[in-house]
N, C-alpha and C positions, 0 to 999 in steps of 0.2 A: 526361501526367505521372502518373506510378504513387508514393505514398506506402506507404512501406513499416512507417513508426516505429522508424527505424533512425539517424535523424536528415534531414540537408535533402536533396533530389534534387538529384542531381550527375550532368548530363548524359552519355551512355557517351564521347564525342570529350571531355568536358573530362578524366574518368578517367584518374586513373595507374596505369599499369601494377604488378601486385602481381610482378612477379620479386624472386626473392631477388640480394642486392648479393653482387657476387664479392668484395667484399675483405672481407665482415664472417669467414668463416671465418681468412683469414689475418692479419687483423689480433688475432682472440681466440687463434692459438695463439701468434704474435708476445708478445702480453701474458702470456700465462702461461710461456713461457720467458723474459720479463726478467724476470720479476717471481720467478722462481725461480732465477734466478742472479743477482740484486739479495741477496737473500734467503740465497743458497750464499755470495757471496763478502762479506757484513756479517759474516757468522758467523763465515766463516775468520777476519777481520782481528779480532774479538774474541776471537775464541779466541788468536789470537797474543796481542796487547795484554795478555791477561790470564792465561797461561800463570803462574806463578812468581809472586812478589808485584809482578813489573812495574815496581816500586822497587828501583834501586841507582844509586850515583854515577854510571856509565857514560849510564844512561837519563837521570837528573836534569842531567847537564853536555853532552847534546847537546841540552834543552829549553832551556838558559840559553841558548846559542848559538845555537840555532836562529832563540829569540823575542827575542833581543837584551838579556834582562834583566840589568838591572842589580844589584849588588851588594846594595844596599839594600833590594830586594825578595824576597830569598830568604835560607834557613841551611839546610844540610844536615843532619840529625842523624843518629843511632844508626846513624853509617857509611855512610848514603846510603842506609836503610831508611825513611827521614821526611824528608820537606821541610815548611818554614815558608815561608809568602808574606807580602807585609807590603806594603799599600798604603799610602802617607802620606794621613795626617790632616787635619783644619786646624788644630790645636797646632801653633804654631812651632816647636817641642823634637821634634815626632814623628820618626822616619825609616823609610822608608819608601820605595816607590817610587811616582815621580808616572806614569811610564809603567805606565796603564792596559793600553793596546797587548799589553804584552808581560807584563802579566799574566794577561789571560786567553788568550793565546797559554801559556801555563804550563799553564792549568787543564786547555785541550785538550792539550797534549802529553804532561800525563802520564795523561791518561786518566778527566778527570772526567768522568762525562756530563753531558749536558744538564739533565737534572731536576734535580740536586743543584748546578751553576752558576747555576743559576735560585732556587732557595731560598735559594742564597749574597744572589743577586740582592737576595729580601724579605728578608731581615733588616733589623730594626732595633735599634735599642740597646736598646730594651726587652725586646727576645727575648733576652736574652743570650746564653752559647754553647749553637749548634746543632751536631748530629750527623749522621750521615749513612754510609752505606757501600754496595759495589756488588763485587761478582767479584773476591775478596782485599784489600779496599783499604778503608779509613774516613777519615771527615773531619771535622775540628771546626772549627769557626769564628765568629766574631764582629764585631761591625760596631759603632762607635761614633763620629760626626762627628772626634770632636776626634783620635782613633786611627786610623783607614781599617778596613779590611777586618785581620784576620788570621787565617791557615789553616793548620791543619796537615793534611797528607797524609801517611799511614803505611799499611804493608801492615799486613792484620787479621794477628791471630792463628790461626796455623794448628793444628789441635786431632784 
């Protein structure tokens, strides 16, 4: 037995063999071509998504349809430049929609991201109205029990 201070002696029969693994090359150029056309085609579909202000009645009335929402939860404004969402409350008087579902089938359809659905998320009625904007587009919104959620979606100003 030979002590090298390499660590413990590991007999040469128990020894595994140092060959290099034949799939670690194909598997590292596998991952850098998904992950670059993961990458090519995010991009393209945000770049469509967000061509023009993204907002008009045409886009807004295939998300209604799409996400099933109901009347109660949406208003179209300044010609289908701005949508309003309106989740009901727990005031008996609020209206509102009670289909959660197909409100945040909304937020995705027309193109919230996820950070600002998430902020929507923490609101509290103490924050009063928050803002928010992303690639032609802003957002305000506010949150109070007895009211639900209400959102307005508009293309920014283009300058």
């Amino acid at each position: 037995m030979q002590a090298t201070g390499e660590g413990p002696y590991v007999p040469p029969e128990l020894q595994r063999s140092r060959r290099k693994s034949r799939w670690m090359a194909p598997a590292a150029i596998g991952l850098v071509i998904g992950a670059t056309m993961g990458f090519a085609g995010g991009y393209g579909l945000a770049s469509a998504a967000s061509s023009g202000s993204g907002l008009d009645e045409k886009a807004i009335a295939a998300a209604v349809e799409s996400c099933g929402m109901d009347e109660a939860g949406y208003r179209i404004l300044d010609g289908g430049k701005a949508i309003q969402l309106d989740t009901k409350g727990e005031d008996s008087g609020d209206a509102g929609t009670e289909n959660y579902l197909a409100y945040y089938c909304m937020l995705n359809e027309l193109g919230v991201p996820e950070t600002t659905q998430h902020k929507m998320d923490r609101t509290r009625a103490l924050d009063g109205t928050q803002t928010d904007s992303w690639e032609g587009h802003k957002a305000s919104w506010s949150y109070h029990p007895d009211n639900g959620v209400h959102v307005l979606i508009e293309g920014a100003d283009k300058k």
